[in-house]
C-alpha positions as CSV (number, residue, x, y, z in Angstrom):
1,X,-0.5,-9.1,-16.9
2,X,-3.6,-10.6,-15.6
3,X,-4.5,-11.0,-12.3
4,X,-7.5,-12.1,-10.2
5,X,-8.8,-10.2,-7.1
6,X,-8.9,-12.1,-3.4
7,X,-10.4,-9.6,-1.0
8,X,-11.2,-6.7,-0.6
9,X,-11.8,-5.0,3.0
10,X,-12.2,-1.6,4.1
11,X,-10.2,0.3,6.4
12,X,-11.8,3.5,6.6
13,X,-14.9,5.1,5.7
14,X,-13.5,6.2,2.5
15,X,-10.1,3.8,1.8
16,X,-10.0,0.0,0.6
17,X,-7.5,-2.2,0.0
18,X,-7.5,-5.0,-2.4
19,X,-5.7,-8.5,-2.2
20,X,-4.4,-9.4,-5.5
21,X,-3.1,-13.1,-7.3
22,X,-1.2,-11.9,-9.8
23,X,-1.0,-14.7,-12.3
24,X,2.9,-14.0,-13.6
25,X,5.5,-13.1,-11.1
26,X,5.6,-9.3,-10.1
27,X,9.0,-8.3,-9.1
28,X,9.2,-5.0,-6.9
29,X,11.1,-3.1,-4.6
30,X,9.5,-1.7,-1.3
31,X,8.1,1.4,-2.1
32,X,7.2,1.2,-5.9
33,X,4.1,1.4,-8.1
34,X,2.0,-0.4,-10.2
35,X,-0.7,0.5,-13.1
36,X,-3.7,-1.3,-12.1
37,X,-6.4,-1.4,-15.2
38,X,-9.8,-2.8,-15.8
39,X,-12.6,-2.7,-17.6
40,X,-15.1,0.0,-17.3
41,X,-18.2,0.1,-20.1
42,X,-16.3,-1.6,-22.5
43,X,-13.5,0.8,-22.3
44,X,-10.1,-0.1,-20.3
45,X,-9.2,2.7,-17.3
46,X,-5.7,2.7,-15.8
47,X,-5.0,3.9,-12.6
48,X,-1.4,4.4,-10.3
49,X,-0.9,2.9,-7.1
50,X,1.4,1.9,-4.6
51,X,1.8,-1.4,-3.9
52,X,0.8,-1.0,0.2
53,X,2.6,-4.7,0.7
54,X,6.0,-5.7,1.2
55,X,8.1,-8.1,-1.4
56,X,9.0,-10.7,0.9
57,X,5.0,-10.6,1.6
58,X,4.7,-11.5,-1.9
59,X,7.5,-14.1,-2.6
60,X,5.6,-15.9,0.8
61,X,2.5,-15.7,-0.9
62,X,2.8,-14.9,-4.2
63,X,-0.1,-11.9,-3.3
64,X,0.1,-8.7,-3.2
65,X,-2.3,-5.7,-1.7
66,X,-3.0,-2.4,-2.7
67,X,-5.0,0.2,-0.6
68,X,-6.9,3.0,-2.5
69,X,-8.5,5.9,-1.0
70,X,-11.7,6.7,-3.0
71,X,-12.4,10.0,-4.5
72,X,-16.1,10.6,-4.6
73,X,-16.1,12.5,-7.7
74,X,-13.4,10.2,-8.9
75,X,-13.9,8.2,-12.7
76,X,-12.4,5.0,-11.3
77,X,-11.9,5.0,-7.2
78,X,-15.5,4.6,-6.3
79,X,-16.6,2.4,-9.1
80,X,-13.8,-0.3,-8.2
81,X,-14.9,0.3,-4.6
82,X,-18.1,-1.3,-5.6
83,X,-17.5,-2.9,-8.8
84,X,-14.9,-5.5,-7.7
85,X,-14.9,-8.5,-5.9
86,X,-13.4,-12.1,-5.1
87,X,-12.5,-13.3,-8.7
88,X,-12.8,-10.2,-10.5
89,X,-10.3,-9.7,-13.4
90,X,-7.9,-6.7,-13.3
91,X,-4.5,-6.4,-15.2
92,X,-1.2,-5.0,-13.8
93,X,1.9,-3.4,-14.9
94,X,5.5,-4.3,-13.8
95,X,6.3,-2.4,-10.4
96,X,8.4,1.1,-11.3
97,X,9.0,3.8,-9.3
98,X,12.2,5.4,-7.0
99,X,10.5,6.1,-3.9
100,X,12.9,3.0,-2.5
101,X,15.7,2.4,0.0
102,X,19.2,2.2,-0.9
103,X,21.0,-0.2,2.3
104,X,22.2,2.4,4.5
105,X,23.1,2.2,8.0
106,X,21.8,5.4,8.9
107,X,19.1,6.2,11.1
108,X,15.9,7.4,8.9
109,X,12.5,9.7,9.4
110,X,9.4,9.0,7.3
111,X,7.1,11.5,7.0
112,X,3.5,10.4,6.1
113,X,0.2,11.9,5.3
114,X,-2.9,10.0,5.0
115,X,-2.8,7.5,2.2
116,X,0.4,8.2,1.5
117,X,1.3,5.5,4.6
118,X,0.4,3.0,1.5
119,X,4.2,4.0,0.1
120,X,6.1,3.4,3.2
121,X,3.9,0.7,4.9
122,X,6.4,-1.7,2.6
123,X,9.7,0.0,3.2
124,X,9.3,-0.2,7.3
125,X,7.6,-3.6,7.1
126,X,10.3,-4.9,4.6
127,X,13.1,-3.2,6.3
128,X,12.1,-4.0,10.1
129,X,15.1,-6.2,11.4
130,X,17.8,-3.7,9.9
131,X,20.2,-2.3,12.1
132,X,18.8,1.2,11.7
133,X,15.5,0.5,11.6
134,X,15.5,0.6,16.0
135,X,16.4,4.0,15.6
136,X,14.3,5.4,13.0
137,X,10.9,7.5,13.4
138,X,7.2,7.9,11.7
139,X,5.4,11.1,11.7
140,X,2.1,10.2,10.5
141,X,-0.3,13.4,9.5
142,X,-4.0,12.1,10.1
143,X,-7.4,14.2,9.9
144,X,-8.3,11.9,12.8
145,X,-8.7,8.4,14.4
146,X,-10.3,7.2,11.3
147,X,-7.2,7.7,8.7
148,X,-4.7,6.0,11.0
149,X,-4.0,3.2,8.9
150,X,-2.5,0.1,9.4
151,X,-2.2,0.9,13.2
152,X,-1.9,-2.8,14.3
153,X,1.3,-2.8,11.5
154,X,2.4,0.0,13.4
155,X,2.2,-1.0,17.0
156,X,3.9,-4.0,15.7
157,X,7.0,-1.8,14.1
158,X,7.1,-1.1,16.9
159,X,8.3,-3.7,19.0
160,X,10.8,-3.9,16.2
161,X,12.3,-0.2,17.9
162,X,9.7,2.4,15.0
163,X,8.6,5.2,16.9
164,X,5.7,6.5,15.6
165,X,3.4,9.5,16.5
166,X,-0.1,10.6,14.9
167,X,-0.5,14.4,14.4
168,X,-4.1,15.2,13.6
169,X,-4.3,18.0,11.5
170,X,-8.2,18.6,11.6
């Protein structure tokens, strides 16, 4: 369906993310995926990504936000990067994808690396006032200080009871 783009901000030298109104309801679960296409030279390119914003974010706002990380030598990542901006079109699948939570009461480790936060940004944010969520833990593999992503999300998980640690793998 069509949608119009609201922001965009970057986060990192090399990752964006994208505020989207999506003009028919999108109906997701933490975690999942969408197909985000647009117009390129005449020709419509489809990419996957996560949505990197929780649903109750969306049924508040009726927005949602999806962070890409650009790959230079990328056909698509680097053209949006600079192609799009407040009002631009772009057209989006329904949400689809497993990588959600069943309600458990069990305690629960995340393990993240890079971009790959964008996935379970949702699923801690959504999920912050369950039980288990005071006893549940982030590793977060970084190059360094500019990949830690969403750090002000995180420092606010954890008041919630998320511990979190950065490993730097450079």
């Amino acid at each position: 369906s069509k949608a119009s783009v609201l922001e965009k901000n970057r986060l990192a030298p090399h990752i964006y993310q994208i505020l989207i109104d999506p003009v028919t309801p999108l109906y997701y679960h933490a975690g999942q995926f969408i197909q985000l296409s647009v117009e390129k030279e005449g020709a419509l390119i489809t990419r996957t990504f996560s949505i990197s914003s929780e649903p109750s974010y969306f049924k508040a706002s009726g927005k949602i936000e999806i962070t890409i990380r650009s790959q230079e030598k990328g056909l698509l990542t680097p053209w949006l990067r600079n192609a799009l901006h407040p009002g631009s079109t772009v057209y989006l699948s329904q949400a689809s994808g497993d990588f959600t939570l069943n309600q458990t009461n069990t305690d629960k480790l995340f393990i993240a690396a890079g971009s790959g936060i964008t996935a379970i940004r949702p699923l801690l944010k959504e999920y912050k006032n369950e039980p288990w969520f005071k006893n549940s833990k982030l590793l977060f593999y970084v190059r360094d200080t500019n990949d830690r992503l969403f750090a002000q999300d995180l420092n606010l998980l954890n008041s919630y009871g998320l511990e979190y640690k950065y490993i730097f793998s450079k």
